[in-house]
N, CA, C and O atoms as a MOPAC input file, in Angstrom:
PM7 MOZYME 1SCF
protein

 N     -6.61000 1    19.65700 1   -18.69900 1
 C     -6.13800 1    18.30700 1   -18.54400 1
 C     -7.10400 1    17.36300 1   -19.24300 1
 O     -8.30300 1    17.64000 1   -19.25800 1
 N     -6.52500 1    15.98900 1   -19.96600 1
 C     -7.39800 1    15.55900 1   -20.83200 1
 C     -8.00600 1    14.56900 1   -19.78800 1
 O     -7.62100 1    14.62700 1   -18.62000 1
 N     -9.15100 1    13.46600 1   -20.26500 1
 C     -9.21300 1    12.15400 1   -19.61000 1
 C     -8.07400 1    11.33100 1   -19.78400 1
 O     -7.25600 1    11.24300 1   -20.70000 1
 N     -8.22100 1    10.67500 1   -18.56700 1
 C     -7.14300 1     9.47400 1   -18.06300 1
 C     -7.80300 1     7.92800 1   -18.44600 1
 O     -8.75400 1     7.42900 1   -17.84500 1
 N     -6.99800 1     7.23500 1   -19.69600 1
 C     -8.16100 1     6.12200 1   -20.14000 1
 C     -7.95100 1     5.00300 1   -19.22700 1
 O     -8.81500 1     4.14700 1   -19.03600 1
 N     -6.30600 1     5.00500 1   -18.41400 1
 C     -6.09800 1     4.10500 1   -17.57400 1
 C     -5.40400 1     4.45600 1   -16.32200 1
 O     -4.17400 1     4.50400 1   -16.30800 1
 N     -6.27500 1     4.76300 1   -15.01300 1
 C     -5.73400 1     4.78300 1   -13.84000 1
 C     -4.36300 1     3.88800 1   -12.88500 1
 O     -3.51800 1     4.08400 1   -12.01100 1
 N     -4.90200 1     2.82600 1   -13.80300 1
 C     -3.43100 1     1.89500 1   -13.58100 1
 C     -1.81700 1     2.57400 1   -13.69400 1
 O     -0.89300 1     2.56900 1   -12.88000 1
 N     -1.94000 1     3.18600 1   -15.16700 1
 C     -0.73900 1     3.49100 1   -15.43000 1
 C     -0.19000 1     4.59900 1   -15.47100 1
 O      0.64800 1     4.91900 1   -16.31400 1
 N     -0.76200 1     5.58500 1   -14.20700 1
 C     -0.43200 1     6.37900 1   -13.43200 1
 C      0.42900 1     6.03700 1   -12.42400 1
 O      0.25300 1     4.94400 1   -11.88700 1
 N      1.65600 1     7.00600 1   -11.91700 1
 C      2.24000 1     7.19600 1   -10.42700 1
 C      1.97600 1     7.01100 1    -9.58200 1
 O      1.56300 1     8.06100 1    -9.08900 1
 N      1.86800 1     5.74100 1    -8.49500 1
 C      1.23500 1     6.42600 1    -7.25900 1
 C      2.25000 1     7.06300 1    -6.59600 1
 O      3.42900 1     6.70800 1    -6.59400 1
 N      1.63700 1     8.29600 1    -5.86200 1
 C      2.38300 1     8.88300 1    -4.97300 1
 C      2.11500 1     9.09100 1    -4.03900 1
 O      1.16400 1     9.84400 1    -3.82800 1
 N      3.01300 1     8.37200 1    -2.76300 1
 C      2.98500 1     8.73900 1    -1.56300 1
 C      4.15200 1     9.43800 1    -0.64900 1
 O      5.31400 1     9.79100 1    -0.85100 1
 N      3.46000 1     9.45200 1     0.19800 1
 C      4.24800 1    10.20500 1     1.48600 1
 C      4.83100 1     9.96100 1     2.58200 1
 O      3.87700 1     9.43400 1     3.15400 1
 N      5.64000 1     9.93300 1     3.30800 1
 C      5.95900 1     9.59200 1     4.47800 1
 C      5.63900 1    10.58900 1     5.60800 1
 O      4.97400 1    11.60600 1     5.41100 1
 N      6.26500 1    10.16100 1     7.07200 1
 C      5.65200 1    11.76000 1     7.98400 1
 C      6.63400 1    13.08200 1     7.85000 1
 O      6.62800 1    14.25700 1     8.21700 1
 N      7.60700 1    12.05300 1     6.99400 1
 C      8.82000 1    13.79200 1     6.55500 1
 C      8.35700 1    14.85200 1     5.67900 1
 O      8.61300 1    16.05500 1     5.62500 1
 N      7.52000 1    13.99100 1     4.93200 1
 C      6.71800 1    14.49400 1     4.12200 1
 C      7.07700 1    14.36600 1     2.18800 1
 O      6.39000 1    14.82100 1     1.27400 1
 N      8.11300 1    13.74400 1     2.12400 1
 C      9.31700 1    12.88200 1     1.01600 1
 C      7.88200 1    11.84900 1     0.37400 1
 O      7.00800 1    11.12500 1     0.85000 1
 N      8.28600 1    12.29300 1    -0.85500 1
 C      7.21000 1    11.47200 1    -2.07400 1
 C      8.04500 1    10.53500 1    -2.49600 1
 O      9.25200 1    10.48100 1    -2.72800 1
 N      6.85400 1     9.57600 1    -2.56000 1
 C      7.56300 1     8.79300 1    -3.12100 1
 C      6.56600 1     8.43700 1    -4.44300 1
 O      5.34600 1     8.43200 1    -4.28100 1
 N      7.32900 1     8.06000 1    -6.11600 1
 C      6.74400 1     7.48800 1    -6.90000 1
 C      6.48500 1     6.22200 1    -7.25700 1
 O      7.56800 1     6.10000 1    -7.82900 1
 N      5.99200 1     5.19500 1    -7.41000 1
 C      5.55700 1     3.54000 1    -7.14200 1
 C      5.46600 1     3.84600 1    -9.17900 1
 O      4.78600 1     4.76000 1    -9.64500 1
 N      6.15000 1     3.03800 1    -9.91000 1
 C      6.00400 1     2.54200 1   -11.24900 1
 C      4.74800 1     1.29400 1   -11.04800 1
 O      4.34200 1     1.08500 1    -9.90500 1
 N      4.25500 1     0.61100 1   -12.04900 1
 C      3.51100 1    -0.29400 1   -12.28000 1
 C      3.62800 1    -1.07200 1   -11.70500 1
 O      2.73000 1    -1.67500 1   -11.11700 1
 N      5.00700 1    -1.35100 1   -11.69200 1
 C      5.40900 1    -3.42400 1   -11.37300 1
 C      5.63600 1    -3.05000 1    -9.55000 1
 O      5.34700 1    -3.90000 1    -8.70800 1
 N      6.22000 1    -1.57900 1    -9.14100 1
 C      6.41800 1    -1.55300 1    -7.68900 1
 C      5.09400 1    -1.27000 1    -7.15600 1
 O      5.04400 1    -1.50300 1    -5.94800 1
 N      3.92200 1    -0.81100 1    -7.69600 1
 C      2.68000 1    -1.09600 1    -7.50900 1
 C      1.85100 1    -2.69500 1    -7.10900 1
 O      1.20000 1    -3.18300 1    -6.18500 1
 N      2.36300 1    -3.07500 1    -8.43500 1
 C      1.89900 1    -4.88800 1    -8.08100 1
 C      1.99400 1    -5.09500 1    -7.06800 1
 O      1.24100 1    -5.24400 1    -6.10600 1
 N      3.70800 1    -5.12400 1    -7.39400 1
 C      4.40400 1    -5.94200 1    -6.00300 1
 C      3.96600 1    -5.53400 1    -4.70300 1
 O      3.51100 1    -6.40000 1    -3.95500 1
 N      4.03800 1    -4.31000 1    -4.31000 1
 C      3.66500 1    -3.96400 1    -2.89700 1
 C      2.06200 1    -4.28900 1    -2.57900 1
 O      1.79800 1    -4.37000 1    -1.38000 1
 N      1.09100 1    -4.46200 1    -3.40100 1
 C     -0.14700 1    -5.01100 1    -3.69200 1
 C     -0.55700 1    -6.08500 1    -3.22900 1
 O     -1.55500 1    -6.35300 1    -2.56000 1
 N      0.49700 1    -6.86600 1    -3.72900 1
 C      0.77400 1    -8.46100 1    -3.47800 1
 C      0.96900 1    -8.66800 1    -2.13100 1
 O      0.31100 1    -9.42600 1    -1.41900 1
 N      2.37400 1    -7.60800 1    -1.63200 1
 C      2.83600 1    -8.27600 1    -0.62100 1
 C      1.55900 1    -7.79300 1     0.43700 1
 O      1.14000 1    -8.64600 1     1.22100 1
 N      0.95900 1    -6.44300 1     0.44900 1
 C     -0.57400 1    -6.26800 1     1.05800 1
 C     -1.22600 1    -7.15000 1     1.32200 1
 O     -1.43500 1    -7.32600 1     2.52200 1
 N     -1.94800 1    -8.26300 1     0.16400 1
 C     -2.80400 1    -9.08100 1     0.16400 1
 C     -2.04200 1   -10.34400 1     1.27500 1
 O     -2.59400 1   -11.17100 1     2.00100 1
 N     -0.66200 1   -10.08200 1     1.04600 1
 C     -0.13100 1   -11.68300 1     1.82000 1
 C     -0.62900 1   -11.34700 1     3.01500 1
 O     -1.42200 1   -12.05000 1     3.64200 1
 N     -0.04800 1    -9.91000 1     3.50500 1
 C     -0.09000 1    -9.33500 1     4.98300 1
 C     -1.14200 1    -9.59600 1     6.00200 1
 O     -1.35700 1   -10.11400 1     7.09800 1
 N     -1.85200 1    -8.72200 1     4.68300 1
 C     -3.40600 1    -8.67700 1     5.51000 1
 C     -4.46900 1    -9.86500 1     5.70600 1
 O     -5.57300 1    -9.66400 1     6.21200 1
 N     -3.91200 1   -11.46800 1     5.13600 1
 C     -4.46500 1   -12.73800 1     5.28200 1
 C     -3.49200 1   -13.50800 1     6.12000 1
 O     -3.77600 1   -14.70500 1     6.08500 1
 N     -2.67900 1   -13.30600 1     6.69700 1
 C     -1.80300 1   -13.95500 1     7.47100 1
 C     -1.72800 1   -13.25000 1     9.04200 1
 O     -1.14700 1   -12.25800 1     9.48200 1
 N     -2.46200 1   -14.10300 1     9.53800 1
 C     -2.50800 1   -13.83300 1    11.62200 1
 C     -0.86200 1   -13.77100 1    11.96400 1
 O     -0.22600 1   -13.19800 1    12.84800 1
 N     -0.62200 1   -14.31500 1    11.25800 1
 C      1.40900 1   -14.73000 1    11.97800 1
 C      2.11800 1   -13.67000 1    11.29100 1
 O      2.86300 1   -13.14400 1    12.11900 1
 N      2.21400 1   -13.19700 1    10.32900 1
 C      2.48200 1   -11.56700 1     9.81900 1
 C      1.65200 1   -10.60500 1    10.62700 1
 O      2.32900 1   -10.13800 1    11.54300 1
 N      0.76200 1   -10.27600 1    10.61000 1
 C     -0.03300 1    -9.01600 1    11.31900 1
 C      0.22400 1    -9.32000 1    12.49700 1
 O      0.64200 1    -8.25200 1    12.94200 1
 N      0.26100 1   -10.04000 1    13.30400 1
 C      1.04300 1   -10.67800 1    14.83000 1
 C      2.61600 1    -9.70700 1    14.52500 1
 O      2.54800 1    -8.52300 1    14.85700 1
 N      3.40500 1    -9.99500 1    14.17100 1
 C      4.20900 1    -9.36500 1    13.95900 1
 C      4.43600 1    -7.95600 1    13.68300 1
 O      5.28900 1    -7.29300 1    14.27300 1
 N      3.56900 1    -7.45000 1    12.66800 1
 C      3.71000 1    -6.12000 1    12.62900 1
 C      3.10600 1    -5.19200 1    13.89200 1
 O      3.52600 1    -4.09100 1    14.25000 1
 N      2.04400 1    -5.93000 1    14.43300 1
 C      1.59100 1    -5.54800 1    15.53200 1
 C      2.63000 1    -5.63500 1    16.94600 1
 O      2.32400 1    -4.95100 1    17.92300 1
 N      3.49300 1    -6.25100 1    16.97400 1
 C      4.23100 1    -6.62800 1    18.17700 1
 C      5.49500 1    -5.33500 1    17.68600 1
 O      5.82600 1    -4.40500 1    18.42200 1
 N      6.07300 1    -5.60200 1    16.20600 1
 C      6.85700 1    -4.48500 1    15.81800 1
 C      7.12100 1    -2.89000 1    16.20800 1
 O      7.84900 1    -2.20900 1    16.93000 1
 N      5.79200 1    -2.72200 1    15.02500 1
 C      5.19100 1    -1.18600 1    14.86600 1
 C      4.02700 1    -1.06000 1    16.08500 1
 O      4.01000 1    -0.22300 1    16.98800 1
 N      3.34200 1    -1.83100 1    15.90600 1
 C      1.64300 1    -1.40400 1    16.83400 1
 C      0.99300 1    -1.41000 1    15.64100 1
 O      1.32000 1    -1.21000 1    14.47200 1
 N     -0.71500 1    -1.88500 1    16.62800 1
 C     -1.75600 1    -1.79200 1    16.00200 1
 C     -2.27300 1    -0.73700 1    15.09400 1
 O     -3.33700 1    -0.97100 1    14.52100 1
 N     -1.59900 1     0.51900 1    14.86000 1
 C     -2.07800 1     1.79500 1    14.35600 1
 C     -1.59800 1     1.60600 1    12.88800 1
 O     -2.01800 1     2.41800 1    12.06400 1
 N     -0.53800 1     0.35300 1    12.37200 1
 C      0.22800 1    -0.03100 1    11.39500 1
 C     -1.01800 1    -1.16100 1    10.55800 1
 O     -1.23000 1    -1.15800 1     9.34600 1
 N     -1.41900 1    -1.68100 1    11.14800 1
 C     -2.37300 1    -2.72100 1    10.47000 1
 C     -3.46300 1    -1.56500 1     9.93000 1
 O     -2.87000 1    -1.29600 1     8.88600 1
 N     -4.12000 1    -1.08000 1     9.92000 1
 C     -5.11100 1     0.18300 1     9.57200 1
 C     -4.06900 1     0.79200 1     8.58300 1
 O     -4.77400 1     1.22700 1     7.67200 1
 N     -2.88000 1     1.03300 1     8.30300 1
 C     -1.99000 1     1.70500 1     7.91500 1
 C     -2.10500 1     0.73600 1     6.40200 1
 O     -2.56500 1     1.25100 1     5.38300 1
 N     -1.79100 1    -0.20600 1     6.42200 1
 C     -1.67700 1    -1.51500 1     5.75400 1
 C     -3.05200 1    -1.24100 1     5.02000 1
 O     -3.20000 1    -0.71100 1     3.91900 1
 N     -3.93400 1    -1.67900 1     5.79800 1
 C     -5.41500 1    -2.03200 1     5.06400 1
 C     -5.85900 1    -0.34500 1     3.80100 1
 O     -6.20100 1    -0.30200 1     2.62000 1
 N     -5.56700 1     0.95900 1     5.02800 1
 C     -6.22500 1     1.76400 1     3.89100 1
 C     -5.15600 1     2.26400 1     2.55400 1
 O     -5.40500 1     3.22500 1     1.82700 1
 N     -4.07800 1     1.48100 1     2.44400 1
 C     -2.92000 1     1.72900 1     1.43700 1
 C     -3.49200 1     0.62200 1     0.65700 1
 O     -4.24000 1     1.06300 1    -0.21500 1
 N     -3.42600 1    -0.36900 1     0.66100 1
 C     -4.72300 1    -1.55800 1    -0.01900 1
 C     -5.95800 1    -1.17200 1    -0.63700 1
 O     -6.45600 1    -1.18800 1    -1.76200 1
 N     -6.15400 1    -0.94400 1     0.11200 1
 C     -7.58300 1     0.03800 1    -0.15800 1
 C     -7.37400 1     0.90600 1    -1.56700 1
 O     -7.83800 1     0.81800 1    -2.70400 1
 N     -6.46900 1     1.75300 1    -0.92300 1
 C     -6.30000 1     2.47700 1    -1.58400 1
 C     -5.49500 1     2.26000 1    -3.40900 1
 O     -5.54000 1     2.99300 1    -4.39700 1
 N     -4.84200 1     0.94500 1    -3.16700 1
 C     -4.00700 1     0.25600 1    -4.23700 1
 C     -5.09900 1    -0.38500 1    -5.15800 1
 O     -4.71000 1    -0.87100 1    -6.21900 1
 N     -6.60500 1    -0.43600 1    -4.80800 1
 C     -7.57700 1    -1.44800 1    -5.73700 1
 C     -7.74800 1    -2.91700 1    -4.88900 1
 O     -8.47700 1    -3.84800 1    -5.23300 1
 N     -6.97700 1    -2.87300 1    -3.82800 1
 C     -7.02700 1    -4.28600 1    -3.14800 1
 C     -8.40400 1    -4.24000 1    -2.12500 1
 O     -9.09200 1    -3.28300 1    -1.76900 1
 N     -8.49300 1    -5.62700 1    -1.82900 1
 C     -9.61500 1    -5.42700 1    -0.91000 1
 C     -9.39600 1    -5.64300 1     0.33600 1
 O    -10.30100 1    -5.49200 1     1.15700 1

């Protein structure tokens, strides 16, 4: 396998608990990036996902961020 000159413009691929991949293109990368950064700075969103899903979803959020290049 050769070097990779840009990690960006790779697949991300994830998983669900079915265990079903999913592939994220560039721009569905951004976007879900974006909507991360809104998430994780807004008390009245994370209030919500927390009342939704539960607290085990915010950690869920942050290390997919994390994991996206976000902070």
């Amino acid at each position: 396998m050769g070097d990779i000159d840009n990690e960006q413009d790779l697949n991300l691929m994830l998983h669900d608990k079915t265990g079903a991949l999913l592939m994220l293109n560039k721009d569905e990368r951004k976007l879900i990036k974006e909507l991360l950064l809104m998430t994780m700075n807004s008390g009245s969103v994370k209030d919500f996902i927390v009342k939704r899903l539960g607290d085990d979803y915010l950690q869920v959020g942050k290390k997919l961020l994390e994991s996206m290049g976000g902070a």
